[in-house]
C-alpha angles and dihedrals in degrees: 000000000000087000094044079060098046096052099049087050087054093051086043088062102041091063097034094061111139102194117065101193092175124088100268143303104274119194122241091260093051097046081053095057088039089057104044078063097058112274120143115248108207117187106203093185120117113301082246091051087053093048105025099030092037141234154233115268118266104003114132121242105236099152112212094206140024115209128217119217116209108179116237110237107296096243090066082046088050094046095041095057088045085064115096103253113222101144134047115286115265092215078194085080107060101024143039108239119201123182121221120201112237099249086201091048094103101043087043095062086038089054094053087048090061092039094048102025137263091301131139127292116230112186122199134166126161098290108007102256097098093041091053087046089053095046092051089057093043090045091045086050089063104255112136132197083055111153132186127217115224112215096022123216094329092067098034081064094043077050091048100217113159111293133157140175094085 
């Protein structure tokens, strides 16, 4: 239970954070023009969310954060699958899930700079809280043109702006 806690307060903090250090919150239209002129679009979601869940073309997989997966005790597992499932999974529910930083995740991003050119840095997940967390560290680290996507990846496809990987 003390996990379940933990977690929520992490995720708590991520979107509660009062300082914004990046560039600015773009929304997903914007982020596409910006791109069309050259900007870098990075996903920091879960190498599986960029590949199962899908993904916008060519933006460039550099997860923020790895998750590790403890299973709950296998009666509430038991008991949970015997419940009839009409909803999505809360994964929440049979395991503790912690999430780890990518400790690579700075000099990753740095690494594709060099590789593409000093060009913006657009960031998107799924809903916009890890890709504001991420632009704060890039932006503290001292890397500039650093840009966040509001909505994430769930509005660039209500938007429906070119994505692939479904």
């Amino acid at each position: 239970m003390k996990r379940v806690y933990l977690v929520l307060l992490f995720l708590i903090t991520l979107m509660a954070q009062d300082k914004i250090y990046y560039e600015d919150d773009v929304d997903v239209k914007e982020a596409y023009a910006m791109m069309q002129k050259g900007a870098i679009l990075i996903d920091v979601r879960t190498a599986g969310e960029f590949v199962y869940a899908g993904h916008p073309l060519k933006a460039i997989s550099i997860p923020i954060f790895f998750y590790h997966y403890k299973p709950k005790d296998i009666e509430l597992r038991i008991n949970f699958a015997k419940k009839e499932q009409v909803k999505p999974l809360d994964a929440h529910k049979i395991y503790a899930i912690t999430p780890i930083e990518n400790k690579n995740f700075l000099e990753s991003v740095k690494k594709v700079r060099e590789t593409l050119g000093n060009r913006a840095i657009l960031l998107l997940c799924r809903t916009g809280a890890r890709s504001k967390y991420a632009a704060n560290l890039l932006a503290k680290n001292g890397l500039s043109e650093i840009y966040n996507v509001e909505g994430g990846f769930l509005e660039w496809k209500r938007a429906k702006l070119p994505f692939g990987g479904e």
